[in-house]
C-alpha positions in Angstrom: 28.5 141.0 103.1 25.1 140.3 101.5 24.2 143.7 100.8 20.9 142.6 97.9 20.0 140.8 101.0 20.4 143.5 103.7 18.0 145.8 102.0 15.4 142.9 101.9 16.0 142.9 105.6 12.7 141.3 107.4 10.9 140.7 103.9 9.6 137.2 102.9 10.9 136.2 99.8 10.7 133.6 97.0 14.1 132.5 96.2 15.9 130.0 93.6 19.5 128.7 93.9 21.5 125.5 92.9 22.3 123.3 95.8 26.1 122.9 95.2 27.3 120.5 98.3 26.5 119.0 101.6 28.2 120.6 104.6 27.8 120.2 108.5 27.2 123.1 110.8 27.2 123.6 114.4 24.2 121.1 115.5 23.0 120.6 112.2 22.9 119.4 108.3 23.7 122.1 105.9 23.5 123.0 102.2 25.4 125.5 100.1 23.6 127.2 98.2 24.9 128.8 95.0 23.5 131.6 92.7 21.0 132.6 95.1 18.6 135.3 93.3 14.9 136.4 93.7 12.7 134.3 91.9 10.4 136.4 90.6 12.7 139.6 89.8 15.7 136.9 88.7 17.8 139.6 90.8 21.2 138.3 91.9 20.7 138.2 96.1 24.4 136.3 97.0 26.9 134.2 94.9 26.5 131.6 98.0 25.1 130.6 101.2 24.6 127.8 103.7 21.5 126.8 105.3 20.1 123.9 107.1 18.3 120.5 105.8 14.6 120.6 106.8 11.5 120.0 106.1 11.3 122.2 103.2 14.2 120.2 101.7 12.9 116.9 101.4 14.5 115.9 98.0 16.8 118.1 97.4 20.1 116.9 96.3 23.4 118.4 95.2 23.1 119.6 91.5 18.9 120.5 91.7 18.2 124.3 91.3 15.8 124.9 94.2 13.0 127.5 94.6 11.1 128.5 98.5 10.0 131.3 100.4 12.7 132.2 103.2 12.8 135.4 105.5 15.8 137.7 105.2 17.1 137.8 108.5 20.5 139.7 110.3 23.1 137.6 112.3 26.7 138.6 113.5 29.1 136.8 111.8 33.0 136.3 113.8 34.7 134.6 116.2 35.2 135.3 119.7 38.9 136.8 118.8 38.1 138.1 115.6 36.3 141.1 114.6 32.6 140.4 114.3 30.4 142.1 111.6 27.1 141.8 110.7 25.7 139.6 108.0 22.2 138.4 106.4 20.6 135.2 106.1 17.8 133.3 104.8 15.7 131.5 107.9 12.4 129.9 108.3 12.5 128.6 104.6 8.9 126.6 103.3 7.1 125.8 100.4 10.3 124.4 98.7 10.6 123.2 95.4 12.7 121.3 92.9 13.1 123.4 89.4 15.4 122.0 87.7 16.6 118.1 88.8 20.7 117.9 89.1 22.1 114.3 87.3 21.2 111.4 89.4 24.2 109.8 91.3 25.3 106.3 90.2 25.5 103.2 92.3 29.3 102.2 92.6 
């Protein structure tokens, strides 16, 4: 559980975190995100979460430290057999930025 996150629930926030690896969701392209904090406060929000490639991620590659605003949203996390609970999320993210560039991959 994301608790920093769950009292931030329905706030807009400006966030910074180190893109750690690609991943595949559902339908979609994912990041995970690592150290996820407030930017402004520096506040420690989640050690990790996944979110989708958009827009707001044109550039980003595993290894950059990341900053945009994001809304802090509720979802229920389970399977159909398992017991469900409820989790946050970051959603609708914009205005994103690289802070700190990750090594550039070589060519093999």
């Amino acid at each position: 559980m994301r608790e920093k996150l769950g009292i931030r629930n329905g706030q807009r926030l400006r966030v910074r975190a180190k893109i750690e690896r690609y991943g595949t969701g559902f339908r979609e392209s994912t990041y995970l995100l690592t150290d996820v904090s407030d930017a402004r406060s520096g506040e420690v929000l989640s050690d990790h979460l996944w979110m989708s490639i958009g827009k707001y991620a044109w550039g980003f590659r595993p290894g950059d430290t990341v900053e945009f605003d994001a809304l802090v949203s509720p979802y229920e996390k389970g399977y159909e057999r398992r017991e469900k609970s409820i989790d946050f999320q970051l959603i609708n993210p914009t205005n994103g930025a690289i802070v700190v560039q990750g090594p550039i991959p070589r060519a093999l």
